[in-house]
C-alpha positions, 0 to 999 in steps of 0.5 A: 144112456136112456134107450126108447125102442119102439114106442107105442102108445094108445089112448082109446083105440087111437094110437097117438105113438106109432113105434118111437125110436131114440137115444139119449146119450149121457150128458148130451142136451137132445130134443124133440120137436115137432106140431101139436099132436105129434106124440112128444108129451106122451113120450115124456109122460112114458119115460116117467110112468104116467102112461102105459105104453102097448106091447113091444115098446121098451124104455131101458136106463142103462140096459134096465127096463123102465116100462113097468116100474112106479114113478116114484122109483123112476124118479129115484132112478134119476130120471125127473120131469118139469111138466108142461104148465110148471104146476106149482104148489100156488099155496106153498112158499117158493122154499117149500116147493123147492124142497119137495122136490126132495121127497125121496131124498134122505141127505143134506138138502142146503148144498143143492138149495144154495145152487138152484138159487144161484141158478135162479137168484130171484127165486132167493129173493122170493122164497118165503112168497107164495107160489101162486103170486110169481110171475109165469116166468118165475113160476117155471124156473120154480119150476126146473128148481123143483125138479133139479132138487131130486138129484136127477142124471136126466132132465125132462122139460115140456114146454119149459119157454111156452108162454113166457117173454123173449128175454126170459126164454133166452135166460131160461135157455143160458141156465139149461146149457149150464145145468147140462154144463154140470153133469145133467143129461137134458131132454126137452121139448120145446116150442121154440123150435130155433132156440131149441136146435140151437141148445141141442147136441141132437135132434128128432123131428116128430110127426103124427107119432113117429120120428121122420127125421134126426141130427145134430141140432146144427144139422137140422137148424141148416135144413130146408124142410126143418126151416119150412116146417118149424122155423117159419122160413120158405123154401128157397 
């Protein structure tokens, strides 16, 4: 289980994370919701040692503090990130994106290669294409395939739909509850607040930093402050 306890965060004097608590069970879909601002990206950024959290916060992986330790090993702990933006390699093949992804990796890659592609048979179809000339949509799940190659227990996605059409998202949305299906343990921000309660087991709203509500996605979709504030549906 992934544990974040009191999570702080500062950038310049301004603290953007104000004492953040959840959990992550194992082979659950959670996500976190919330405006611009809120903290949800520095939270992920944390998780995965981008940023350094204050003092007294604690991410733990199975009771083992992750505050502290490189990236890399992060990582190899199976923790992977899909960053907001996907941040393809526009200059490398599909195929060579994808198999970076598998950097720390030592064993045979052809069985998880064949199964991002069944995930995503179009990127099959484009994998000697140049990153840089996919679609948006096509360069997000490049993507998700990038970062499922690094064999990971737990999934993290910001913003995976932001930007793309309605159908792709609702495609995007099939293969994460299919990737979760599998053993993966998927933690996700997301715009598309409905689309996001709807997938999640478990749900947090943050706001200004800090977590002011949380539930089973189907608990907080069925919310009248949640419907106000992130469904675009007034209060009765």
């Amino acid at each position: 289980m992934l544990k974040i306890d009191n999570l702080r965060v500062n950038y310049g004097g301004i603290e953007a994370v104000k004492g953040i608590s959840f959990e992550v069970p194992d082979k659950s879909i959670v996500t976190l919701i919330g405006a611009n601002g809120a903290g949800k990206s520095t939270t992920l950024r944390s998780i995965v040692g981008l940023v350094k959290p204050s003092a007294g916060s604690s991410i733990t992986l199975d009771g083992e503090e992750l505050i502290g330790v490189d990236t890399t090993e992060i990582v190899a702990k199976g923790i992977a990130l899909v960053p907001e933006g996907r941040h393809v390699f526009p200059d490398m093949t599909v195929i060579e994106n994808i198999k970076i992804g598998a950097y720390l990796r030592k064993d045979s890659l052809e069985e998880d290669i064949n199964w991002v592609y069944s995930l995503f048979p179009r990127l099959k179809e484009r994998s000697w294409q140049l990153s840089g000339t996919l679609s948006g949509g096509e360069q997000q799940m490049l993507a998700v395939a990038r970062a499922l190659m690094s064999h990971p227990r737990i999934l993290m996605m910001d913003e995976p739909s932001l930007g793309l059409a309605p159908l792709i998202v609702k495609d995007l949305f099939s293969i994460i509850r299919e990737i979760n299906k599998k053993g993966v343990t998927v933690l996700l921000i997301e715009q598309n607040a409905n689309m996001a309660l709807h997938t999640a087991d478990i749900g947090y709203v943050l706001e200004t930093g800090r977590v002011i509500m949380s539930g089973a996605g189907k608990e907080l979709l069925a919310d009248e402050s949640v419907k106000a504030a992130y469904l675009g549906k007034k209060k009765n």
